[in-house]
N, C-alpha and C positions, 0 to 999 in steps of 0.2 A: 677642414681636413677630415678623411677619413676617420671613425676610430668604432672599434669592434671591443666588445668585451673577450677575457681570454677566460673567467670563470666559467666551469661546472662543460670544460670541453670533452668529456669522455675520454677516451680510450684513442680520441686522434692527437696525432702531433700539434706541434704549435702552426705549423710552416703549413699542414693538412687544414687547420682551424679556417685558418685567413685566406685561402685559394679558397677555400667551400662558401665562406661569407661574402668576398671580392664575387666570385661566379655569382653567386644567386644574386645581390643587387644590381647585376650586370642581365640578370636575365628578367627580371621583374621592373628592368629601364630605371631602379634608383640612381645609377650609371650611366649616361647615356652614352651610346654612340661619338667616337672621334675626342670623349671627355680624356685631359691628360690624366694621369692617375701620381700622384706624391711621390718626390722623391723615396729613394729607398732607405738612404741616410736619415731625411726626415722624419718620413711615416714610422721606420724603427724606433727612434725616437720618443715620438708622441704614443705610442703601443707599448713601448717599455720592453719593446724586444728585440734582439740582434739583428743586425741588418741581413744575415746570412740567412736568414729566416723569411726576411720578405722576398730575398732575392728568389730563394727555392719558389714562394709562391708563385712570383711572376713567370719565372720561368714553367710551371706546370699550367698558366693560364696562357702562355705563347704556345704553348705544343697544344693543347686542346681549341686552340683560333679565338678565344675571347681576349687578348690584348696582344697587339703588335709593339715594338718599340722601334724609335728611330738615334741613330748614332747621336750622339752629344744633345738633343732633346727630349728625351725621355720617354715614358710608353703610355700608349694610347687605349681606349677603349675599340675594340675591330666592328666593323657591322653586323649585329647577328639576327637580323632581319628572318634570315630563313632556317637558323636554330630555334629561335623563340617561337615559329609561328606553329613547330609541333608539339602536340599534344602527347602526353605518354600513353601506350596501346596499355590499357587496362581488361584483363582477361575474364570477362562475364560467362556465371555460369554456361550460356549459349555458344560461346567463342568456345569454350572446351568440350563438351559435345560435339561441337559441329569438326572439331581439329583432331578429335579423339579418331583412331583406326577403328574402336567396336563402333562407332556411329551408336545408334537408337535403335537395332534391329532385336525384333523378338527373337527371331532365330537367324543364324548367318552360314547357308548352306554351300557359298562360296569358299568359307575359309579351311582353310590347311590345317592351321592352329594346332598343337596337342592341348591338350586339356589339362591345364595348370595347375589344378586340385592332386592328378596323377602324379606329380613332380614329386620325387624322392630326397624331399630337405633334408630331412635327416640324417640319412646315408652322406646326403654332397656337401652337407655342412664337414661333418666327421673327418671324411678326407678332404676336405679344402684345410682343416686346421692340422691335421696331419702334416700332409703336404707344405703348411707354411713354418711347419716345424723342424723337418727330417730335410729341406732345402734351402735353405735360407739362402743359403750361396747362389744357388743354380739359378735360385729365380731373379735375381738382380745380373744377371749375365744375359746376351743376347743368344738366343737358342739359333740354331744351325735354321739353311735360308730351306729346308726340306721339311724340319719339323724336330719337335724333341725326341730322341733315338728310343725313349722307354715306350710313348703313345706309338708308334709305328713300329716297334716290337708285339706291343699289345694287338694291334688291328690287325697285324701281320697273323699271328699267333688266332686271331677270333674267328680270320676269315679261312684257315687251315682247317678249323673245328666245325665250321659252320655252314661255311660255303665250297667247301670241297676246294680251296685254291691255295698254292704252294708260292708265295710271295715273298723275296729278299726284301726286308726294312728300309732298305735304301730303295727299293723300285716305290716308296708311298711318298707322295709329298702332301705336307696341311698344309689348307687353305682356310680364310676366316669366309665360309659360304661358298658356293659351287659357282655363284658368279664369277667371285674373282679365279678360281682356277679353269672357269671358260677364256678369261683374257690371258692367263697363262698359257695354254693350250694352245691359244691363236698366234703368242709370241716364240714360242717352241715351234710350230709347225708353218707357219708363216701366213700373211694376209696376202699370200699370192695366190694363196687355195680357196675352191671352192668348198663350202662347206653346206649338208644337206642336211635341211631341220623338219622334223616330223610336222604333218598338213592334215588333221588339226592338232598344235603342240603349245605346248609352255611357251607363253608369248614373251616374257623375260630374256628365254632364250635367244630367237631371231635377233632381239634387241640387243643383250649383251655382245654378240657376233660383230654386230653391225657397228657399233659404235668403236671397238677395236679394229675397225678398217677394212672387215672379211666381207668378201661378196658372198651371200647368204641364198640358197636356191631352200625352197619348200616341197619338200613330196609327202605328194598322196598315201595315202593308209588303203590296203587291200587284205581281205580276212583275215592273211594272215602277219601284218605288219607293214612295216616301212617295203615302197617297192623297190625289188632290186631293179625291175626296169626301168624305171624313173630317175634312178641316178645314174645309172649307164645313159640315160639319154638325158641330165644337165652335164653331166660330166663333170659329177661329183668326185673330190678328192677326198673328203670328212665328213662321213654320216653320222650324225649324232641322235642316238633310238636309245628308246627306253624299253627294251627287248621281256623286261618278265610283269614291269604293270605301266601300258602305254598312259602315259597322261594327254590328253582327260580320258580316251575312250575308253580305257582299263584293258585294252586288246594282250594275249600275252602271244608272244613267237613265237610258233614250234621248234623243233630241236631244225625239223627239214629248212625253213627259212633263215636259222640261225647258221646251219653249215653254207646256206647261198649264199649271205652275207659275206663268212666270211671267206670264199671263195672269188666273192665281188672282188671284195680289197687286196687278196693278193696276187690279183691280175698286174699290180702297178707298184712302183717301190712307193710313191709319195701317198699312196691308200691308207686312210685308216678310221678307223670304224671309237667313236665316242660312247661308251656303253652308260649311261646315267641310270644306276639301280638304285635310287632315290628313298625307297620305300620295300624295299625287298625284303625286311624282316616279318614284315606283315601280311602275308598271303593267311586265308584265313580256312583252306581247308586244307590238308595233305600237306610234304615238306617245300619249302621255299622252293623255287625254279632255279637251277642251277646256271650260275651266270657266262654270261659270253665267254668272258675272259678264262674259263676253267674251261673250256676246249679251244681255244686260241695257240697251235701250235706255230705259225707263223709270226709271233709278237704282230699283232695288227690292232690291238684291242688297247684302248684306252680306260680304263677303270673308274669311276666317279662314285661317292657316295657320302651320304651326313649323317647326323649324329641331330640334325636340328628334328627331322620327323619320329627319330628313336629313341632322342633323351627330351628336350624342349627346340621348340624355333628360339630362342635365345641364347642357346649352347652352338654358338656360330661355328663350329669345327667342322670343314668337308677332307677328305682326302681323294687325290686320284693315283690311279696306278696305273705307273708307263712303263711299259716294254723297255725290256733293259736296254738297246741302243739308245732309247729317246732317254731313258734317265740320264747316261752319258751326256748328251747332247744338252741337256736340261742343266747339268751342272758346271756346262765348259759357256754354257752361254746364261742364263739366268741364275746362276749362285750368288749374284751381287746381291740378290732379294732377300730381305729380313725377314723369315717367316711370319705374318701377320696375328700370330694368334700369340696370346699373353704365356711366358713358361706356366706361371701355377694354374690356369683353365688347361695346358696339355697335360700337365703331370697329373691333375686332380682328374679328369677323363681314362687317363693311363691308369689309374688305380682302381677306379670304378669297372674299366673294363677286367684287368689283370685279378683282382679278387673274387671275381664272380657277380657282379652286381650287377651289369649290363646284361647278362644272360639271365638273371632273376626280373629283372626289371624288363627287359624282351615278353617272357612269358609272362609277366602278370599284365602287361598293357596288350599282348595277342586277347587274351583271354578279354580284357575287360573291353576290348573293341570287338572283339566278336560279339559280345553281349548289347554291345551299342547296337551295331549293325542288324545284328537277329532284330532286335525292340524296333530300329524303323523300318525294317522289311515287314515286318507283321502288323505294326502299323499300318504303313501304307495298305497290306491286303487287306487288313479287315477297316478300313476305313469308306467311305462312301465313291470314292473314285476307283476302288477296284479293279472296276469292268472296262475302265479307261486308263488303264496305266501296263505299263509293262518294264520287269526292274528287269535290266542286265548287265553280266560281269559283275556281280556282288563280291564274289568271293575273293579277289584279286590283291586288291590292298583297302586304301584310307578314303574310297570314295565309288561310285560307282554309277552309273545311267540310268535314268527314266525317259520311257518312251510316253508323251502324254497326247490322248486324242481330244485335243484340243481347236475347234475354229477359228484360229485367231494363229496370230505371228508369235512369232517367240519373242520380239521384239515387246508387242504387246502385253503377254503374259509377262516376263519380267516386270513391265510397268505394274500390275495387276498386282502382282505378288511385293511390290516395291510398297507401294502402296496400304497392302497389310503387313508393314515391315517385316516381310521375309524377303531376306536377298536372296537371289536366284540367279544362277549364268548358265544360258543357252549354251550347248555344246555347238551351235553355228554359229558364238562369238568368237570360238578359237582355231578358226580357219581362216586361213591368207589366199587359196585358191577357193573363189566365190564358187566355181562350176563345182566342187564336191559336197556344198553343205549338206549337213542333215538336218530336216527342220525336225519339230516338237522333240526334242533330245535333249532334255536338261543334266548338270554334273550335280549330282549331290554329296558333298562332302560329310559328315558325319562326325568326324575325328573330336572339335569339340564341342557339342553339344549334349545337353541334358536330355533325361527323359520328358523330362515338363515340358523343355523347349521344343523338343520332335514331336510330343501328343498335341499342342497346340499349334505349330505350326501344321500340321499335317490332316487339323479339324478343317485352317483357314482354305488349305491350299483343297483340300476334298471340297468343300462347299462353291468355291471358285468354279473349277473343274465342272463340277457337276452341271451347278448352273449355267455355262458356255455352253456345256452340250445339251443342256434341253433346252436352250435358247435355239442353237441351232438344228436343233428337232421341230 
């Protein structure tokens, strides 16, 4: 008969002991296959332990499939042919590298990223224990399906001082990231609408659309933004533009394109215009561009924006702002929805905003991106590829365009630049209508990168450069 020692079993049960020991000679075959296993009266017995003990074991070995039992004959060892024949995934240096999002890149001129070092621990610690202080209550309560009423007072109240716009608390709903209030957006307004995404744009976006069931139409970009004739002729219902820094191109609207717009939309009651101001606290020369929604006298303007490129990408909080009929509409049909974001991350952002700390911490990240920005524009000119580059829309937000005269595909140079691990994305990867690309046009992000990392990648990428073009000289 079976028997297991029950000395020196730690901190596990008796009942936990004998299932762990039963399993493991049952996986290393000491057990074979279709073997009966002792009664439970007996085995208790000869173990000197309660039968209600072995019983619990067998029964945690019947739910996890190593022993079956049959009525009035008792329980069996199951087949576990194709439990045993796996090995456990043990995670080698290499495996986490290769799984990691920084990957191996010297520099990563693709990412968004803020720059982790800037992050205000101290301040967000302060009020996060604040906050878990002065709410105890509030935070163990499910917060309203719009958002906690102090954070949407605060962003109400930020966006009066800052952006020039006059916003009821109730017209703001949070979302945990601007995706999910794109699937919102498409549930409020319906998937019976066409909805029109900037060409070349935020490829997440199309995607997010799309997978919510919306038929997605893409327009072209012309000097001066999204076209109004192009959605007049998909017969666009939902234009969704990033009106004051287009992503990638950095284009901004003028004030004339933004009154067509919204002229576009109030040709039609089911019109309305997606304003995504993603990065709007960031313009780096003169005051922020004054957004859609703060001349939107027909409610047509949809409002979007986060807190992930102003505090951290980990600070998942976005909100939008609907027109007060659609807030109606939003709470007689979507109120069953639990606001997604945790109460003490709204309250702890509500305090940061409401004290002053987001407006202190705005300008000291303007400032220390400006300074980023200046370091790789002056790089780049006084680097060896000078007389082959051309930087435009610098001043816009968190990223901006190089023109490179390069012999070779973009395709190519990415490899190239891959290769000297700098990651690099062609601005003709984020076009869905091929007939508009623009070749040699790379996005270079900045937001977080070092000085070390911009002078050396900026050595690799000038010596590259160069050499292509007196090759092809």
């Amino acid at each position: 008969m079976l028997t297991y020692s029950f000395a020196n079993i730690g901190s596990d049960s008796l009942y936990e002991h004998l299932y762990k020991s039963i399993k493991k000679d049952i996986i290393d075959r000491k057990i074979k296959p279709g073997e009966k296993l002792p009664s439970k009266r007996n085995f208790a017995g000869n173990l000197g332990i309660s039968v209600i003990t072995v019983e619990n074991a067998y029964e945690q070995l019947i739910c996890e499939g190593y022993v079956y039992s049959i009525a009035k004959k008792g329980y069996f060892v199951a087949d576990i042919n194709s439990v045993t024949a796996k090995t456990p995934i043990v995670l080698t240096e290499e495996n986490v590298v290769m799984t990691s999002d920084e990957q191996r890149y010297l520099a990563d001129f693709s990412s968004n990223r803020s720059n982790v070092k800037q992050f205000p621990f101290t301040v967000w610690a302060k009020l996060l224990r604040e906050c878990l202080t002065d709410y105890q209550e509030a935070l163990l309560e499910m917060p309203p399906s719009g958002g906690v009423l102090a954070l949407r007072k605060a962003i109400a109240n930020h966006l009066y001082e800052f952006r020039d716009m006059t916003i009821d608390p109730e017209q703001i709903i949070i979302g945990a990231g601007t995706e999910y209030l794109y699937g919102q957006i498409i549930q409020l307004l319906g998937q019976d609408k066409i909805y029109g995404v900037e060409d070349p744009g935020f490829s997440k976006l199309s995607q997010a659309y799309r997978v919510s069931g919306a038929t997605v139409k893409h327009i072209p970009l012309d000097q001066e933004g999204i076209s109004v004739e192009e959605l007049e002729k998909e017969n666009v219902q939902v234009a969704h533009t990033s009106p004051s820094h287009q992503f990638p191109t950095g284009k901004i609207t003028p004030i004339s394109r933004r009154y067509e717009l919204l002229g576009w939309a109030s040709k039609a009651a089911d019109r309305y215009i997606v304003e995504d101001d993603y990065d709007s606290e960031f313009r780096m020369t003169g005051k922020p561009i004054p957004a859609l929604k703060s001349i939107d006298v027909n409610e047509k303007v949809i409002y979007l924006n986060t807190f992930s490129k102003s505090i951290s990408n980990t600070i998942r909080v976005s909100y939008m702002i609907l027109p007060k009929h659609l807030m109606k509409l939003y709470y007689k049909r979507l109120s069953f929805y639990s606001c997604p974001v945790t109460t003490i991350i709204q309250m702890t952002v509500s305090r940061f905003i409401s004290e002053g700390f987001f407006e202190k911490h705005i300008n000291r990240m303007r400032n220390y991106y400006r300074q980023q920005r200046d370091f790789l524009v002056n790089t780049i000119e006084n680097s060896k590829m000078a007389s082959y580059v051309k930087i435009m829309e610098a001043d816009a937000g968190l990223h901006f365009i190089i023109h490179l005269d390069v012999p070779c595909s973009d395709e190519e140079f990415v490899g190239i630049m891959e290769r000297k691990k700098i990651k690099l994305c062609a601005l003709s990867e984020y076009y869905q209508r091929t007939e508009n690309r623009s070749e040699h046009e790379f996005v270079i992000n900045y937001s977080s990168l070092s000085e070390e990392q911009i002078k050396e990648a900026i050595d690799f990428m000038s010596k590259e450069v160069v050499r292509l073009a007196l090759k092809n000289y």
